[in-house]
C-alpha positions in Angstrom: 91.1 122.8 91.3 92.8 122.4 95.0 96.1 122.9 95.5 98.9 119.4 96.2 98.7 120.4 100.1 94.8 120.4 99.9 95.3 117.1 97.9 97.6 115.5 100.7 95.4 116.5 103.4 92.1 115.5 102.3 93.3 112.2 100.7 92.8 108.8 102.6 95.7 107.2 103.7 97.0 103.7 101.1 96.2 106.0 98.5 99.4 105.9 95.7 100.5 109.1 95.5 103.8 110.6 93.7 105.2 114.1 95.4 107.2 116.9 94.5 109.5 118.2 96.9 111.8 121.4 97.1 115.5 120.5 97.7 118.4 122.4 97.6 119.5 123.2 94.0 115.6 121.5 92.4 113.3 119.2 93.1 112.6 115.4 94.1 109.6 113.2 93.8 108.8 110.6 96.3 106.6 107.7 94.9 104.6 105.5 97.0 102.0 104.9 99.7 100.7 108.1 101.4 100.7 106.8 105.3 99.6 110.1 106.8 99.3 113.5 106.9 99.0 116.7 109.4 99.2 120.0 109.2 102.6 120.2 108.7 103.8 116.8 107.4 102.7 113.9 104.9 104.1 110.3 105.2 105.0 108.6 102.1 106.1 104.9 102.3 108.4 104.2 99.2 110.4 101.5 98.1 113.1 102.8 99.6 111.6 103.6 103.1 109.4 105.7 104.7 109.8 109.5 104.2 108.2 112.7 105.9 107.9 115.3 103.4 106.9 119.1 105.2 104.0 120.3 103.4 105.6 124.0 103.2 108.2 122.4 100.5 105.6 120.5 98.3 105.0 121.7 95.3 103.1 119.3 93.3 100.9 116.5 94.6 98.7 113.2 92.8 96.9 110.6 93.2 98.7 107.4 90.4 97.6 104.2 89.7 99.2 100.9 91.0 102.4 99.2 89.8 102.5 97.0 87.1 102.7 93.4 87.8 106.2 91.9 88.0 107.4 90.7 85.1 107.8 86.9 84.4 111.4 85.8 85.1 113.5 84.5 82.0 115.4 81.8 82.6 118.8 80.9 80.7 119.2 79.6 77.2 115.5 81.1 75.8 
């Protein structure tokens, strides 16, 4: 089993990824498209932006499958 900076680092870049992150007082994930990765950096494109996460403050690392579609819109009155 490798570890979630052996996963960042040996993963192909598009691949879906969600990662866990140190921050002060816990933990946050980012979710979204990994864009790159170095030795001391991985690029995650989410929803919200692009983020560089530093590889010494991941903790957890995978690879998860795409988003559902969209959902249909409902329209008023049904």
């Amino acid at each position: 089993m490798t570890g979630p900076v052996e996963f960042l680092t040996a993963t192909a870049p598009g691949t879906r990824v969600v990662v866990r992150t140190r921050i002060a007082g816990g933990y946050t994930d980012a979710l979204g498209y990994l864009r790159s990765c170095d030795t001391t950096h991985c690029t995650v494109e989410t929803k919200r932006g692009t983020v560089s996460l530093a590889l010494a403050e991941v903790v957890a690392a995978k690879e998860v499958p795409p988003p559902p579609p969209p959902r249909p819109r409902r329209h008023v009155g049904d």
